[in-house]
C-alpha positions as CSV (number, residue, x, y, z in Angstrom):
1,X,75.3,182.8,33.0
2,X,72.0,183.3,33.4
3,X,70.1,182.6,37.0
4,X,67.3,179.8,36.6
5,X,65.1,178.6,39.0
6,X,63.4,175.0,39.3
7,X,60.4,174.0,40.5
8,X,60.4,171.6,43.6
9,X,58.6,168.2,43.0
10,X,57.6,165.9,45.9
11,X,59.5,162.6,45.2
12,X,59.4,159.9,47.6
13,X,57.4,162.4,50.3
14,X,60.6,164.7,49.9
15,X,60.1,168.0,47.5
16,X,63.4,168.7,45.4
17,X,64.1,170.8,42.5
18,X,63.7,168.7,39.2
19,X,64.2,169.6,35.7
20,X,62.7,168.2,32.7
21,X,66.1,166.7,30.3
22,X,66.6,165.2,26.8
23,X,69.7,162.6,26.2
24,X,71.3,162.2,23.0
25,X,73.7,159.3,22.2
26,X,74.4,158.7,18.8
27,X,70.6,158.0,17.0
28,X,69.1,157.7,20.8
29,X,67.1,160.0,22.6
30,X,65.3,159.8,25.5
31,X,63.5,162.1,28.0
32,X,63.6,162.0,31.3
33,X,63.7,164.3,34.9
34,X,67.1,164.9,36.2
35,X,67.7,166.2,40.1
36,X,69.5,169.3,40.2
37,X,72.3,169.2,42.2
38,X,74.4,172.3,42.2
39,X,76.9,171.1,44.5
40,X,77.9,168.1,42.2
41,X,81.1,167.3,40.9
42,X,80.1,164.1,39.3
43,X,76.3,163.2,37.9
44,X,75.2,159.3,37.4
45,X,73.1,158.2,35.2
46,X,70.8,155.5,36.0
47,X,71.8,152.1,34.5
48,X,68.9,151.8,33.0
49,X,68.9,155.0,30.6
50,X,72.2,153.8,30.3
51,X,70.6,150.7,28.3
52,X,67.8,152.8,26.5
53,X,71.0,155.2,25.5
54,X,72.8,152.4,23.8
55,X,75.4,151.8,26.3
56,X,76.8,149.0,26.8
57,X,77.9,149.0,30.7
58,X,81.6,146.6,30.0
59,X,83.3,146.1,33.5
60,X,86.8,146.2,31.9
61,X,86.4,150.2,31.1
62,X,87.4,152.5,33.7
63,X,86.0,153.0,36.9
64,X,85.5,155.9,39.1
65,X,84.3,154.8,43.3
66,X,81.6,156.5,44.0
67,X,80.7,158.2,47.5
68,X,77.4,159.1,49.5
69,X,74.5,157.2,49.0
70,X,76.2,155.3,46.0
71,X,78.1,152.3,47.0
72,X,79.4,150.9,43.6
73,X,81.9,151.8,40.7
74,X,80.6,154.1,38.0
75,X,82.0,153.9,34.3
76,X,82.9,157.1,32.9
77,X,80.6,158.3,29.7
78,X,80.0,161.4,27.6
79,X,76.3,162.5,26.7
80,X,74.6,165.3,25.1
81,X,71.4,166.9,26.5
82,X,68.8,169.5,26.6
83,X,68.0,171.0,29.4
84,X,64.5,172.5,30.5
85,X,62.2,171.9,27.6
């Protein structure tokens, strides 16, 4: 694998390395910024791309607790993307 570097944006006063991302589900796309986080064993989407994906966020799917700064349930989905555009 190749070695990449990211550029560090300040985000709320604090810099951090950002990368530019597409999202495919199904006939939706969207663009965003995603944090990298190369210690991560589990990524979560905000619920609002969620929406503009074509999610539909359904409490009886599964759900995986979430730890850290996230105190909720997270419902486990599979995307596409393009990274660093």
């Amino acid at each position: 694998m190749k070695k990449q570097k990211f550029r560090y944006v300040a985000r709320q006063h604090i810099p951090m390395p950002y990368v530019p991302i597409r999202l495919f589900n199904n006939n939706f796309l969207i663009q965003a910024v995603a944090l990298v986080d190369t210690g991560s064993s589990t990524n979560v989407l905000p619920y609002q791309l969620g929406i503009d994906l074509g999610f539909v966020w359904d409490d009886t799917k599964a759900t995986i607790p979430l730890g850290g700064n996230v105190n909720s349930l997270a419902i486990p989905i599979s995307i596409s993307a393009i990274i660093g555009f």
